[in-house]
C-alpha positions, 0 to 999 in steps of 0.5 A: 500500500503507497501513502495515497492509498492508505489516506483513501482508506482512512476516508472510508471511515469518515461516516463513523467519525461523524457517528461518534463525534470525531469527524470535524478532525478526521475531515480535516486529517483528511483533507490536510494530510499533515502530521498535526492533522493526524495528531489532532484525529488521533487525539479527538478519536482517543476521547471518543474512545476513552469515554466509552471504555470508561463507560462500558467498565462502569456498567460492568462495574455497577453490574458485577456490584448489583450481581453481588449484592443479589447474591449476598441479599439472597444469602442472606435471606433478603430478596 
């Protein structure tokens, strides 16, 4: 794959940027093709992504805790 290549992949995946809230600085990655560019993308994208990671082990967090208390409630004759 050459450079031209690769940034025309990285377009392919514009629509998922705009859906997750990224797009401004992916368009202009895009578009600018500059270090600085790629680097903002980069920096948007990890946000995103950060955000849901963090999200996604809270709920697993309140889940497991929730699950947990069941069980000790149940022990416990509590239900």
């Amino acid at each position: 794959m050459n450079i031209d290549q690769m940034w025309e992949r990285l377009a392919l995946h514009q629509s998922y940027a705009d859906q997750r809230g990224y797009g401004e600085a992916w368009a202009r990655m895009c578009a600018e093709r500059t270090p600085e560019a790629a680097e903002a993308a980069a920096a948007a994208a990890w946000a995103v992504l950060a955000t849901q990671a963090w999200w996604a082990a809270w709920a697993a967090a309140r889940g497991a805790t929730d699950e947990a208390t069941g069980w000790i409630e149940k022990a416990e004759g509590r239900e």
